[in-house]
Structure formats: structure tokens, C-alpha cells
C-alpha positions as CSV (number, residue, x, y, z in Angstrom):
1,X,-3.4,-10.4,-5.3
2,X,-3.7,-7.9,-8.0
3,X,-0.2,-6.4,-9.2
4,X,-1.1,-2.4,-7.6
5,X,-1.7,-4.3,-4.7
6,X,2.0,-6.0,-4.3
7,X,3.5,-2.7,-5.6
8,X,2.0,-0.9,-2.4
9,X,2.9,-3.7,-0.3
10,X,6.4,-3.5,-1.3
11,X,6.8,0.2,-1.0
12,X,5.3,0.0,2.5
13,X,7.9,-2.7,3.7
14,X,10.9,-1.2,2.2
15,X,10.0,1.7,3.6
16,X,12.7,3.5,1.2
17,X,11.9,5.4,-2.0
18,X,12.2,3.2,-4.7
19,X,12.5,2.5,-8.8
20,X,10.0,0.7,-10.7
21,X,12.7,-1.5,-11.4
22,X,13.6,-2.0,-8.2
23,X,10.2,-2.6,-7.2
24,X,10.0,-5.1,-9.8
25,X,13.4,-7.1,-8.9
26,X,12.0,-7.5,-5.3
27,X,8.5,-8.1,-6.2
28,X,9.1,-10.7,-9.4
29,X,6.5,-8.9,-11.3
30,X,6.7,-7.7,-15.0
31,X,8.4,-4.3,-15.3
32,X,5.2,-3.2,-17.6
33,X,2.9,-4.7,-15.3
34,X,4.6,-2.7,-12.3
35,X,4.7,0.2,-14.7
36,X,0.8,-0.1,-14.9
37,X,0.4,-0.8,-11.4
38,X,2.3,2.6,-10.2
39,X,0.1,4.6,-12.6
40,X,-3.0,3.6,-11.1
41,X,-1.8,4.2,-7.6
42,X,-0.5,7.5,-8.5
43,X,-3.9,8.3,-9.8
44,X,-5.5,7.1,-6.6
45,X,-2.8,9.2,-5.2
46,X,-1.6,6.4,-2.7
47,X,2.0,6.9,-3.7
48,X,4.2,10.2,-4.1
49,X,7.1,11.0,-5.6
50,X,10.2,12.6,-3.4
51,X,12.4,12.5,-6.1
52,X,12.5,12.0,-9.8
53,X,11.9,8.2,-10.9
54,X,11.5,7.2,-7.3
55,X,8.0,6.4,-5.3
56,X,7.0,5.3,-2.1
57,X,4.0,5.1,-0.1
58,X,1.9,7.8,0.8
59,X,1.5,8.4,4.8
């Protein structure tokens, strides 16, 4: 499973706004690779932000 892939996955089961870090404590992925991950999503505009430094699923 690619890394943008777990992201999402994450965000969708937490349910909660979250921080890349936090995303990548529960996930065990890199920081950077989660980093990466979040950017393409964004772009593909499958996450949004509701608050600064925080991201969750879109829908």
C-alpha cells in the first residue's frame, strides 16, 4: 500500500482532524514520507484543512 494511501486511511478512521505527526505516530510511517503523502492528497484535493496544521478527509 502506497504511503498517500495509509495517510487517507488513517484520517478516514480517526475521523478527527489531525497533525502530520500525529498521523505519522499512528500510522508508523516516516514523517517526510507522510509529509509527501499529504501534499499529493491535498493536490488531489481529497483532504482539507479546518484548521491550521491539521487535515482530515474530505466528505
Amino acid at each position: 500500500m502506497e504511503a498517500k494511501e495509509i495517510v487517507l486511511e488513517v484520517l478516514k478512521k480517526e475521523g478527527n482532524p489531525m497533525s502530520a505527526g500525529q498521523i505519522a505516530e499512528i500510522s508508523g510511517l516516516e514523517r517526510k514520507e507522510v509529509d509527501k503523502a499529504m501534499k499529493v492528497l491535498k493536490d488531489e484535493e481529497l483532504i482539507v484543512s479546518p484548521k491550521r496544521c491539521y487535515w482530515e478527509a474530505k466528505g
